[in-house]
PyMOL Python script that loads the backbone (N, CA, C, O; Angstrom):
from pymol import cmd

cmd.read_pdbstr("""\
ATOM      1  N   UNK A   1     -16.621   2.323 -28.485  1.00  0.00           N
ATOM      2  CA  UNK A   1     -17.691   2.600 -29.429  1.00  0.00           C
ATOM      3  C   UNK A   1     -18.153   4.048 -29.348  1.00  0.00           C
ATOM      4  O   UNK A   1     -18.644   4.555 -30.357  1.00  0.00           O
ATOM      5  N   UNK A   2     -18.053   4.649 -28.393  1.00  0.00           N
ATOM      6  CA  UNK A   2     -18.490   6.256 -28.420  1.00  0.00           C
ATOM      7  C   UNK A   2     -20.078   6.327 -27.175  1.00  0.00           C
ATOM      8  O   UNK A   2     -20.481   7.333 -26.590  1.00  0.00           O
ATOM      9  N   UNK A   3     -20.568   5.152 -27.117  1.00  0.00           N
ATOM     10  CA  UNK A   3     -21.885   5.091 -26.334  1.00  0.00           C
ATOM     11  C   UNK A   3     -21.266   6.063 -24.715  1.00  0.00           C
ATOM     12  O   UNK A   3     -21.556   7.213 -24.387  1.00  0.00           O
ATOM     13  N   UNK A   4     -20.285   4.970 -23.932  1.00  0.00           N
ATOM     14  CA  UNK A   4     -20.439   5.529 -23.050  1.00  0.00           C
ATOM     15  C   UNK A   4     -19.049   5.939 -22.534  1.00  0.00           C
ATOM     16  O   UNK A   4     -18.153   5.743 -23.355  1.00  0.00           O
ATOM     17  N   UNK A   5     -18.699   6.422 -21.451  1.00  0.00           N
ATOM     18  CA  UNK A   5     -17.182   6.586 -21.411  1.00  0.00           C
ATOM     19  C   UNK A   5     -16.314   6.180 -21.243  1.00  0.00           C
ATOM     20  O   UNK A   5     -16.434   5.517 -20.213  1.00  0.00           O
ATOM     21  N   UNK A   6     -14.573   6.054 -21.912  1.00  0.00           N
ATOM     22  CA  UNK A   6     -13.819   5.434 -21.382  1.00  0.00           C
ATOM     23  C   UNK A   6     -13.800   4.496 -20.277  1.00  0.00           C
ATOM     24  O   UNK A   6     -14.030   3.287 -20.232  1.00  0.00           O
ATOM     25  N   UNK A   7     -13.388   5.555 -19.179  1.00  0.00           N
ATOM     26  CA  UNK A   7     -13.490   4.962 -17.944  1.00  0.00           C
ATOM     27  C   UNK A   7     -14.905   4.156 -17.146  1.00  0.00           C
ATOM     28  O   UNK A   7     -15.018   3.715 -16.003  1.00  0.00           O
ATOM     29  N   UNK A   8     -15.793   4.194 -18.201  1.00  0.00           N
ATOM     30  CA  UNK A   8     -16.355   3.179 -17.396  1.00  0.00           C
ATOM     31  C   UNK A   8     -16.235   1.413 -18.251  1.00  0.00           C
ATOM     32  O   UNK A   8     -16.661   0.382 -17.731  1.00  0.00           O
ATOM     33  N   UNK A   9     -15.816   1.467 -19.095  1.00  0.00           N
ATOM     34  CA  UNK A   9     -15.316   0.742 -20.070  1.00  0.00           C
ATOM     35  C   UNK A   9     -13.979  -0.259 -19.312  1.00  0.00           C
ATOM     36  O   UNK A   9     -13.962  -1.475 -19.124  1.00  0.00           O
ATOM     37  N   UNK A  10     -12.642   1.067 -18.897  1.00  0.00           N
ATOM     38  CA  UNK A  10     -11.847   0.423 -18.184  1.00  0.00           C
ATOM     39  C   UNK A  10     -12.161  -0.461 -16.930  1.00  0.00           C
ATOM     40  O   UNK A  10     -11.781  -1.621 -16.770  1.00  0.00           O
ATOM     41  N   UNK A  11     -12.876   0.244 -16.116  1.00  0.00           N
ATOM     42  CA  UNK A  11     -13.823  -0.018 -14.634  1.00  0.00           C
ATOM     43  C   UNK A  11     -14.400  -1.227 -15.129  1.00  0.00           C
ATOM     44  O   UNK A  11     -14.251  -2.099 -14.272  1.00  0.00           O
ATOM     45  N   UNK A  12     -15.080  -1.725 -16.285  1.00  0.00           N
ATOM     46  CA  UNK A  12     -15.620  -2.609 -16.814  1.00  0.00           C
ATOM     47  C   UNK A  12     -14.883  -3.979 -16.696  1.00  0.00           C
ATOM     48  O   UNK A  12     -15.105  -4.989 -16.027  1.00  0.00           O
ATOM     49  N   UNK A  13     -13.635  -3.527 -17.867  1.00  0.00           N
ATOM     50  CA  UNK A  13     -12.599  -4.757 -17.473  1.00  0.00           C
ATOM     51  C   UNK A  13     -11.818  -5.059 -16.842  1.00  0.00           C
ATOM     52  O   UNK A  13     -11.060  -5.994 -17.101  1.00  0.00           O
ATOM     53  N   UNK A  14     -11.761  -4.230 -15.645  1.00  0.00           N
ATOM     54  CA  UNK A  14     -11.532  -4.236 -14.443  1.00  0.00           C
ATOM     55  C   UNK A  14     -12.737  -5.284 -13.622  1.00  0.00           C
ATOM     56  O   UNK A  14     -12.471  -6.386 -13.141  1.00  0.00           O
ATOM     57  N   UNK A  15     -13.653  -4.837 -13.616  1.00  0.00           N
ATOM     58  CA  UNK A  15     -14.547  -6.304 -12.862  1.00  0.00           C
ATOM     59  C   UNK A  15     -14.771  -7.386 -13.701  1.00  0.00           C
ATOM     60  O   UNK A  15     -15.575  -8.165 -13.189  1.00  0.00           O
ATOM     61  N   UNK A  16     -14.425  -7.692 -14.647  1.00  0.00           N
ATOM     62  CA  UNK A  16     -14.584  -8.654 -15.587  1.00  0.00           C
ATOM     63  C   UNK A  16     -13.274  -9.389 -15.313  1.00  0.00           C
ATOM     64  O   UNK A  16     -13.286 -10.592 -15.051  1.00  0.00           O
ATOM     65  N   UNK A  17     -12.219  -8.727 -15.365  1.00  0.00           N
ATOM     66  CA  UNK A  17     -11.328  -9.414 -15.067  1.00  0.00           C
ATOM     67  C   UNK A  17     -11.284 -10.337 -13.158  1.00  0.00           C
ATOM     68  O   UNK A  17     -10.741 -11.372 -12.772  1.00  0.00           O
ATOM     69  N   UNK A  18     -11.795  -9.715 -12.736  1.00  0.00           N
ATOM     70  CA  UNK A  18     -12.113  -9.392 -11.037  1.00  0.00           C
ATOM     71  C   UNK A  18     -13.068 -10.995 -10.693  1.00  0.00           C
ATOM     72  O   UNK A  18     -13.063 -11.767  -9.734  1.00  0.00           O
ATOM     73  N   UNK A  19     -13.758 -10.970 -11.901  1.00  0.00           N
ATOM     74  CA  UNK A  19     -14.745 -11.759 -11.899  1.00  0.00           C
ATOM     75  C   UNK A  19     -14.587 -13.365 -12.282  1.00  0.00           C
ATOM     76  O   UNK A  19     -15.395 -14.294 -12.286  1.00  0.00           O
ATOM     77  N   UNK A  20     -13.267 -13.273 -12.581  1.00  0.00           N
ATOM     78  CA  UNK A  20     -13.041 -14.384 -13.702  1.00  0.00           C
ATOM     79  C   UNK A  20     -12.110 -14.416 -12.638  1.00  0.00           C
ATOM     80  O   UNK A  20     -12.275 -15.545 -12.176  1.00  0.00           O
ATOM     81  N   UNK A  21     -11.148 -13.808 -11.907  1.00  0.00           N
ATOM     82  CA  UNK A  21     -10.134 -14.339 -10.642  1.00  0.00           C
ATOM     83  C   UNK A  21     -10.556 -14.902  -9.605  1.00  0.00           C
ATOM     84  O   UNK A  21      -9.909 -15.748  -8.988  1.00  0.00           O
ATOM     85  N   UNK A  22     -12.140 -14.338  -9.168  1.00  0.00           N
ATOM     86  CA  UNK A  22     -13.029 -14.901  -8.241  1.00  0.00           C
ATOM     87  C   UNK A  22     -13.653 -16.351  -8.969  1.00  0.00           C
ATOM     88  O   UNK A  22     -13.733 -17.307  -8.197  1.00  0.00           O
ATOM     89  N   UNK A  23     -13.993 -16.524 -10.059  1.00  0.00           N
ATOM     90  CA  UNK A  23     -14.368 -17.845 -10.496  1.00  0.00           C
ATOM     91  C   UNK A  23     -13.519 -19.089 -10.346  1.00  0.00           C
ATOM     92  O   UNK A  23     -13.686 -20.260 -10.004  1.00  0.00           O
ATOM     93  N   UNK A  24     -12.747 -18.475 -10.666  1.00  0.00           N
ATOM     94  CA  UNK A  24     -10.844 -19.308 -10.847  1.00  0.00           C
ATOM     95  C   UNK A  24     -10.662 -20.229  -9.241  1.00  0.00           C
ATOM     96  O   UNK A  24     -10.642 -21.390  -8.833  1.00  0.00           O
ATOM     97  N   UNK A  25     -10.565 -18.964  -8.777  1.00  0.00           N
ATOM     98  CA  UNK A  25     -10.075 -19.071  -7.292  1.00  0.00           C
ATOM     99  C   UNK A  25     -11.269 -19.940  -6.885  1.00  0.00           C
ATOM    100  O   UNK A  25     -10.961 -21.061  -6.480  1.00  0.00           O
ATOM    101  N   UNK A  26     -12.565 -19.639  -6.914  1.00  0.00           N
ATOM    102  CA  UNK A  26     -13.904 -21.162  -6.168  1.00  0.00           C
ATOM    103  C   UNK A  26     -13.886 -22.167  -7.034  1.00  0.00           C
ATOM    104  O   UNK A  26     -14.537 -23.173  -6.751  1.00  0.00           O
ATOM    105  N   UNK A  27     -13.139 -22.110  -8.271  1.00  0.00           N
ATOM    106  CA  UNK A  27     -13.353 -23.316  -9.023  1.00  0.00           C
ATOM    107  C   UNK A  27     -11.633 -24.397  -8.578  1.00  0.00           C
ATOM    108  O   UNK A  27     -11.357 -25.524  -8.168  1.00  0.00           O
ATOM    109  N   UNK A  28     -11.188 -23.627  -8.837  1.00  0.00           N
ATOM    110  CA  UNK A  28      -9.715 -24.924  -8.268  1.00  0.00           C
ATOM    111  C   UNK A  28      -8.987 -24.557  -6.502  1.00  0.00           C
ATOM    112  O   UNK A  28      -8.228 -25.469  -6.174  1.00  0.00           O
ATOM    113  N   UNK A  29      -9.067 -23.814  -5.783  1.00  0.00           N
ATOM    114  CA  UNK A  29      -9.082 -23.882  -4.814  1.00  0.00           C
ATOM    115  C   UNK A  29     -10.037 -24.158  -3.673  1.00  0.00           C
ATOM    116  O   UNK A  29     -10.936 -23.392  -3.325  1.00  0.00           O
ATOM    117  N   UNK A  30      -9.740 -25.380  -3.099  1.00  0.00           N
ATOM    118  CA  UNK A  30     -10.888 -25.614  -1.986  1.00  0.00           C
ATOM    119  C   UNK A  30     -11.087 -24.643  -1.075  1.00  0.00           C
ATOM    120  O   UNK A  30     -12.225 -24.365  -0.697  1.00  0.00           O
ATOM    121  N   UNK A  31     -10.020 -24.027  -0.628  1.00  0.00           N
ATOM    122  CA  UNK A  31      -9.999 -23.209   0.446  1.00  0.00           C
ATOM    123  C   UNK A  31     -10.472 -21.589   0.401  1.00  0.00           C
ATOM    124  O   UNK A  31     -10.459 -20.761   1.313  1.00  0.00           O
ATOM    125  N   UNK A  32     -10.879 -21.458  -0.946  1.00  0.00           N
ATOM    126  CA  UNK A  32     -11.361 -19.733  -1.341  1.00  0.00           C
ATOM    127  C   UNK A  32     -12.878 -19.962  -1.439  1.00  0.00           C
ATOM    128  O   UNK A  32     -13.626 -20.471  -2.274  1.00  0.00           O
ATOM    129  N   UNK A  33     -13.057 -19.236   0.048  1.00  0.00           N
ATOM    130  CA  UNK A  33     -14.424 -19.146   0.428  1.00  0.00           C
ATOM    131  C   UNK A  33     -14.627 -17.785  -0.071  1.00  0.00           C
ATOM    132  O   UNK A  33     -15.316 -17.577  -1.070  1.00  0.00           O
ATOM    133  N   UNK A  34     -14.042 -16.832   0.601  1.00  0.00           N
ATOM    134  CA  UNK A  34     -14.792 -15.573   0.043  1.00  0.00           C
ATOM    135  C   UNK A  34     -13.755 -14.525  -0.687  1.00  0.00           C
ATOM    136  O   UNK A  34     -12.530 -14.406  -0.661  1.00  0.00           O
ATOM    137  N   UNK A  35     -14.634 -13.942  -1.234  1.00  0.00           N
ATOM    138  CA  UNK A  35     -14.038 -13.039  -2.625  1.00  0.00           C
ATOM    139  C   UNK A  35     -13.329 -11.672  -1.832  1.00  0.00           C
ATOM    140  O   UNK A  35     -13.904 -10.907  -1.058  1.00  0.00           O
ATOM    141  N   UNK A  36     -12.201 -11.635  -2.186  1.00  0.00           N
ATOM    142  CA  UNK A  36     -11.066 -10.680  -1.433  1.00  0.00           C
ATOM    143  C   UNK A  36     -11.652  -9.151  -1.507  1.00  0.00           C
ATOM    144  O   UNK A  36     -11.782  -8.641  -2.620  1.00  0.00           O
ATOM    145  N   UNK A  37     -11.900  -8.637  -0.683  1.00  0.00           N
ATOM    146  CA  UNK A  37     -11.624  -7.266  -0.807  1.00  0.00           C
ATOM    147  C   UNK A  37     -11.684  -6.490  -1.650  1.00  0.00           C
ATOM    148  O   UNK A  37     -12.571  -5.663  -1.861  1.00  0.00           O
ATOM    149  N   UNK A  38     -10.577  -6.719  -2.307  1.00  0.00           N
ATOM    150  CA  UNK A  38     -10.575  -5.771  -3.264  1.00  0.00           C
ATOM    151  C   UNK A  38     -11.059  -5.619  -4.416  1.00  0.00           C
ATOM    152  O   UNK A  38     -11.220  -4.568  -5.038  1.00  0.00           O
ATOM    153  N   UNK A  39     -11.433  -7.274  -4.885  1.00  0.00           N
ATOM    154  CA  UNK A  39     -11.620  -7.704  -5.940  1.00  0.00           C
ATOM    155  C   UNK A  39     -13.255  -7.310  -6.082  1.00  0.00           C
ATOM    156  O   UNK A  39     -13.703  -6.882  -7.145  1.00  0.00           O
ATOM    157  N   UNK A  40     -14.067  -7.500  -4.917  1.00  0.00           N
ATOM    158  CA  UNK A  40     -15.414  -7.406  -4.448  1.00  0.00           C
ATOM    159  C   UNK A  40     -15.550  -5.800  -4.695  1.00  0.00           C
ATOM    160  O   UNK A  40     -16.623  -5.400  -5.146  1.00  0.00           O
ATOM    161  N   UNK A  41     -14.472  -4.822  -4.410  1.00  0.00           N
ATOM    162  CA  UNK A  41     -15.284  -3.566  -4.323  1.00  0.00           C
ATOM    163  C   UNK A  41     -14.860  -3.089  -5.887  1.00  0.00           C
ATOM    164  O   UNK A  41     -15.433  -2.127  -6.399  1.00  0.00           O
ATOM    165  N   UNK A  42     -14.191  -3.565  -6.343  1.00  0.00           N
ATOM    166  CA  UNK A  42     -13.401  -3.641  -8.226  1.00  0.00           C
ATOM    167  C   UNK A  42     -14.911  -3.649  -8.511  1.00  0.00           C
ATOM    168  O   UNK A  42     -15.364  -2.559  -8.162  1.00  0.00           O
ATOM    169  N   UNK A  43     -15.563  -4.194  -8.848  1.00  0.00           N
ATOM    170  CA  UNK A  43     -16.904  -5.494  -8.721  1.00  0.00           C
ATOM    171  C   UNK A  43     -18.014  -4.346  -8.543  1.00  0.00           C
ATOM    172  O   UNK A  43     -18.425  -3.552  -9.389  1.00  0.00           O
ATOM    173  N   UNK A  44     -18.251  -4.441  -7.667  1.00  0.00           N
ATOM    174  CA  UNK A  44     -18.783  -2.988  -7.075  1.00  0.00           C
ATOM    175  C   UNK A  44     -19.228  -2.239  -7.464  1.00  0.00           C
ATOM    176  O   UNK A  44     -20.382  -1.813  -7.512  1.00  0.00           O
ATOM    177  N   UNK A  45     -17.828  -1.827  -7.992  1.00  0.00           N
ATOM    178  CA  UNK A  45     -17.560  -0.257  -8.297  1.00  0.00           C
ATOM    179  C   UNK A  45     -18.529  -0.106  -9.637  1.00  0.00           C
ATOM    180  O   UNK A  45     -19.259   0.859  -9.863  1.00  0.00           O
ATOM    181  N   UNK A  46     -18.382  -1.184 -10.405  1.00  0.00           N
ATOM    182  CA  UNK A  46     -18.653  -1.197 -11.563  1.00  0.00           C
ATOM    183  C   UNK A  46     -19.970  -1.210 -11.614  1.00  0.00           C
ATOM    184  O   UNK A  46     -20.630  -0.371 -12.226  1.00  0.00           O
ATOM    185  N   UNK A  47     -20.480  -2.248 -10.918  1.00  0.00           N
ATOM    186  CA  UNK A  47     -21.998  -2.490 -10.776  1.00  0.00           C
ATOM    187  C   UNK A  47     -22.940  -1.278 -10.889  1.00  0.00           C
ATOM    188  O   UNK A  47     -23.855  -1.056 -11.682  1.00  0.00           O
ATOM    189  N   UNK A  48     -22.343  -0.402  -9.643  1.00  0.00           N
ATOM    190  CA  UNK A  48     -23.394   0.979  -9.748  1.00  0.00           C
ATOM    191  C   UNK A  48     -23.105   1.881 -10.224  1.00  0.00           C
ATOM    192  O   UNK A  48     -23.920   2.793 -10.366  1.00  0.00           O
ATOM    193  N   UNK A  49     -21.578   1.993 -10.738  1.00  0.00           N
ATOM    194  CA  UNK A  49     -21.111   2.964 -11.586  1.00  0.00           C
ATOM    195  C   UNK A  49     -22.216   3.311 -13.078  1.00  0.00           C
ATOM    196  O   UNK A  49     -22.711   4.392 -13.397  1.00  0.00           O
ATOM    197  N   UNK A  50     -22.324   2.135 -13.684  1.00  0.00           N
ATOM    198  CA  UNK A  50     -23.060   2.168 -14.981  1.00  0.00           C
ATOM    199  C   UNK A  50     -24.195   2.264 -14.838  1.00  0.00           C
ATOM    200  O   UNK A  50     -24.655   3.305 -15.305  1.00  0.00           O
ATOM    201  N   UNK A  51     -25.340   1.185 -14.076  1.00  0.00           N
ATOM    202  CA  UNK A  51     -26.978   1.823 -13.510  1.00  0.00           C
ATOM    203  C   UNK A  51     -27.242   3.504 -13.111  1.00  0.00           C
ATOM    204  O   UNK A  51     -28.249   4.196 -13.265  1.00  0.00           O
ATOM    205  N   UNK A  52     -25.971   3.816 -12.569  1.00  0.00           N
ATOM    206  CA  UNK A  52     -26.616   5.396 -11.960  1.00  0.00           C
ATOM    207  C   UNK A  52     -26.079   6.519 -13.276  1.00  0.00           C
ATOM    208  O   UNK A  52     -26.661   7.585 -13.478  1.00  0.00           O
ATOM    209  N   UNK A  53     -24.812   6.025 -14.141  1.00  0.00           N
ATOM    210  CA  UNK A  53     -24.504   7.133 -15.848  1.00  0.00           C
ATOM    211  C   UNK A  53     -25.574   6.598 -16.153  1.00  0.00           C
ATOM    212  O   UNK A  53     -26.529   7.340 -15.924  1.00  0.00           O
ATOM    213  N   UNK A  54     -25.848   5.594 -16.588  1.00  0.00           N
ATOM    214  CA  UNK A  54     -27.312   5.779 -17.171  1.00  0.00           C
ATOM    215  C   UNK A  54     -28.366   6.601 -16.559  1.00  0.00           C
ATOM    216  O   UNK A  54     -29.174   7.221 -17.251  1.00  0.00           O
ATOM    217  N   UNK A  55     -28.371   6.613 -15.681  1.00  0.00           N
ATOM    218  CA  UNK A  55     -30.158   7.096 -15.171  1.00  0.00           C
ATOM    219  C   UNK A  55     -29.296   8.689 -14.938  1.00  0.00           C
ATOM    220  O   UNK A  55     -29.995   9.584 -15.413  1.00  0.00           O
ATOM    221  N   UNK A  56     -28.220   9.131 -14.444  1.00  0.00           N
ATOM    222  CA  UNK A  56     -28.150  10.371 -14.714  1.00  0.00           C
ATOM    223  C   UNK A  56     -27.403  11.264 -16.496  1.00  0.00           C
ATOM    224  O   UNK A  56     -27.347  12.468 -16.744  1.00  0.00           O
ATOM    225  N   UNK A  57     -26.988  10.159 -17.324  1.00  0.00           N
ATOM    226  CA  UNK A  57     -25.980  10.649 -18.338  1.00  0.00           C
ATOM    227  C   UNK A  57     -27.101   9.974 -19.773  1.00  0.00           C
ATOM    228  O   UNK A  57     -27.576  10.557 -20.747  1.00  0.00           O
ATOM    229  N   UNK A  58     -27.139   9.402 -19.592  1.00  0.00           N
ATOM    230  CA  UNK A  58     -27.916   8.653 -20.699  1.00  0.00           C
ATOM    231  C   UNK A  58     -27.128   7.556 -21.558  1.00  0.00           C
ATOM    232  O   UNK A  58     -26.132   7.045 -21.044  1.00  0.00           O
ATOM    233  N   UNK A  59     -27.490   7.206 -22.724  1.00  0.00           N
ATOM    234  CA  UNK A  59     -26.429   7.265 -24.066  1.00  0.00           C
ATOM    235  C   UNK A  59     -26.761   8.117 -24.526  1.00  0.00           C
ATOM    236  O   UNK A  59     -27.916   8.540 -24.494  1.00  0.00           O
ATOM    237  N   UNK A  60     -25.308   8.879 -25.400  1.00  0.00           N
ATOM    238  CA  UNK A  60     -25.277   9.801 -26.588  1.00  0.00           C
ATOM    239  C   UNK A  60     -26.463   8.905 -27.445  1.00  0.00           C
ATOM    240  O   UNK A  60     -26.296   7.710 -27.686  1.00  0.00           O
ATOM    241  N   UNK A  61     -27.866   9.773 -27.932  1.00  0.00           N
ATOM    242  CA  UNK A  61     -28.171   9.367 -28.791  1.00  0.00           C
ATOM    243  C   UNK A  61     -27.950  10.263 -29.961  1.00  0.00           C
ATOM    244  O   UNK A  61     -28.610   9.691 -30.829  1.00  0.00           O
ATOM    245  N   UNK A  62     -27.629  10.911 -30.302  1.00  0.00           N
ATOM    246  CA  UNK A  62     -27.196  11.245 -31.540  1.00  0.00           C
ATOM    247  C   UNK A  62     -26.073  10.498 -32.086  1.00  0.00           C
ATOM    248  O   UNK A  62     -25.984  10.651 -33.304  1.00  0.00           O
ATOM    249  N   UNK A  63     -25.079   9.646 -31.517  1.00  0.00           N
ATOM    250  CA  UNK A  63     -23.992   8.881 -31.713  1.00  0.00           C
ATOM    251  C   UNK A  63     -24.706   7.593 -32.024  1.00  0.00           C
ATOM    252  O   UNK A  63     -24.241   6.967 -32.976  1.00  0.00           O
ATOM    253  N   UNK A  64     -25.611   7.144 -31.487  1.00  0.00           N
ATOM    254  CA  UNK A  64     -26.225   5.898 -31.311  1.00  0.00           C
ATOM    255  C   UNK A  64     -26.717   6.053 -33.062  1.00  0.00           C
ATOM    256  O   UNK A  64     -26.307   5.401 -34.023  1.00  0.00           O
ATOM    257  N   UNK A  65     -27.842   7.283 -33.014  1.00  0.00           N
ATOM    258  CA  UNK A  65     -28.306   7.489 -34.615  1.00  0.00           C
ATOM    259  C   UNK A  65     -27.341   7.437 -35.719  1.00  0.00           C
ATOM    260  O   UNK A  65     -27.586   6.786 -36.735  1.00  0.00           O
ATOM    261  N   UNK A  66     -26.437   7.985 -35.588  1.00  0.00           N
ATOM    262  CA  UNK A  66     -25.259   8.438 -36.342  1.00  0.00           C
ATOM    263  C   UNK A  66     -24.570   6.792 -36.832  1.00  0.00           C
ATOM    264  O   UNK A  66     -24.210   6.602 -37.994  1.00  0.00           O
ATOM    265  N   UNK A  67     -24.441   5.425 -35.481  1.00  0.00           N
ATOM    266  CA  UNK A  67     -23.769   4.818 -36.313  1.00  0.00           C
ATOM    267  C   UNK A  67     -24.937   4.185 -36.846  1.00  0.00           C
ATOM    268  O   UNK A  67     -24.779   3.784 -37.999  1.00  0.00           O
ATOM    269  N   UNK A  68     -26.041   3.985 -36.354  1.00  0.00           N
ATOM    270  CA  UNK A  68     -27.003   3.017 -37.295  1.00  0.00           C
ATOM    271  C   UNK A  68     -27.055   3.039 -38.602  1.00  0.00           C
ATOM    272  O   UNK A  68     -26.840   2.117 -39.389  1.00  0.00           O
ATOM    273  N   UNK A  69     -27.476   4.594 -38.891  1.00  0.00           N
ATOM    274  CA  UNK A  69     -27.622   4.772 -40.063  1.00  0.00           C
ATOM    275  C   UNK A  69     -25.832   4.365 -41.081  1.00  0.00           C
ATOM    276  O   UNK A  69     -25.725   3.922 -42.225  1.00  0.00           O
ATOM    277  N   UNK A  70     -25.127   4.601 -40.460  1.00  0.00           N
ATOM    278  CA  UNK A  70     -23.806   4.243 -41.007  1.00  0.00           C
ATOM    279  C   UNK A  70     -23.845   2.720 -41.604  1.00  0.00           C
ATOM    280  O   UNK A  70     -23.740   2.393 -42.786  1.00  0.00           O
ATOM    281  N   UNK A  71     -24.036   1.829 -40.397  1.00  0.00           N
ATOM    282  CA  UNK A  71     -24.268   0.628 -40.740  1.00  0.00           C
ATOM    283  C   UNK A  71     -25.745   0.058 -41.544  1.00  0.00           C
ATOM    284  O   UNK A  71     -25.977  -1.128 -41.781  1.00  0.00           O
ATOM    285  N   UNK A  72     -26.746   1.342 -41.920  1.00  0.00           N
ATOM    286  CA  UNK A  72     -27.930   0.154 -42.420  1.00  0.00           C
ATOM    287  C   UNK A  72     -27.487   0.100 -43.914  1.00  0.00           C
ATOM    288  O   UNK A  72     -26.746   0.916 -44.462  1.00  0.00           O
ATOM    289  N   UNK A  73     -28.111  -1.088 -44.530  1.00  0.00           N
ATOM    290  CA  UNK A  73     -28.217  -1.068 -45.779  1.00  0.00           C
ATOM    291  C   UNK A  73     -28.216   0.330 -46.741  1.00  0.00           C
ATOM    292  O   UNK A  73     -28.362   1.406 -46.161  1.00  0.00           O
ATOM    293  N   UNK A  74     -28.076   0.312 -47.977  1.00  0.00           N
ATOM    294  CA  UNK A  74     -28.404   1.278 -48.175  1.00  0.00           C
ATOM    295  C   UNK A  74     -29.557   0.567 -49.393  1.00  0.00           C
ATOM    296  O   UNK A  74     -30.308   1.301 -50.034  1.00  0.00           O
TER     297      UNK A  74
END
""", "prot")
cmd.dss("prot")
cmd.show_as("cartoon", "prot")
cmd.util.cbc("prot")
cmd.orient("prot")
């Protein structure tokens, strides 16, 4: 969409995906107690990646303005 960047987008479905392997895994395996490594810091990564672009990057609001008005009525 232009809001925020690529890569945090990818990083995104990267723990989304991460998130849904960890669900998987406690929902049909008895034996997956805890969430692997890697998958946890995937997870992570993402979590504070986006809280801290925001509080230091913002959203583009001129992009934000730009599509509203695109999309309002006319």
């Amino acid at each position: 969409s232009g809001y925020f960047p690529k890569a945090l987008g990818v990083l995104f479905m990267a723990a989304g995906l991460g998130y849904l392997f960890d669900a998987t895994g406690q929902l049909f395996l008895p034996a997956y107690t805890t969430t692997p490594a890697l998958i946890a810091t995937i997870i992570a990564a993402a979590e504070i990646a986006f809280p801290v672009w925001l509080l230091v990057k913002g959203v583009n609001s001129s992009r934000w303005r730009e599509r509203t008005l695109a999309v309002a009525p006319a």
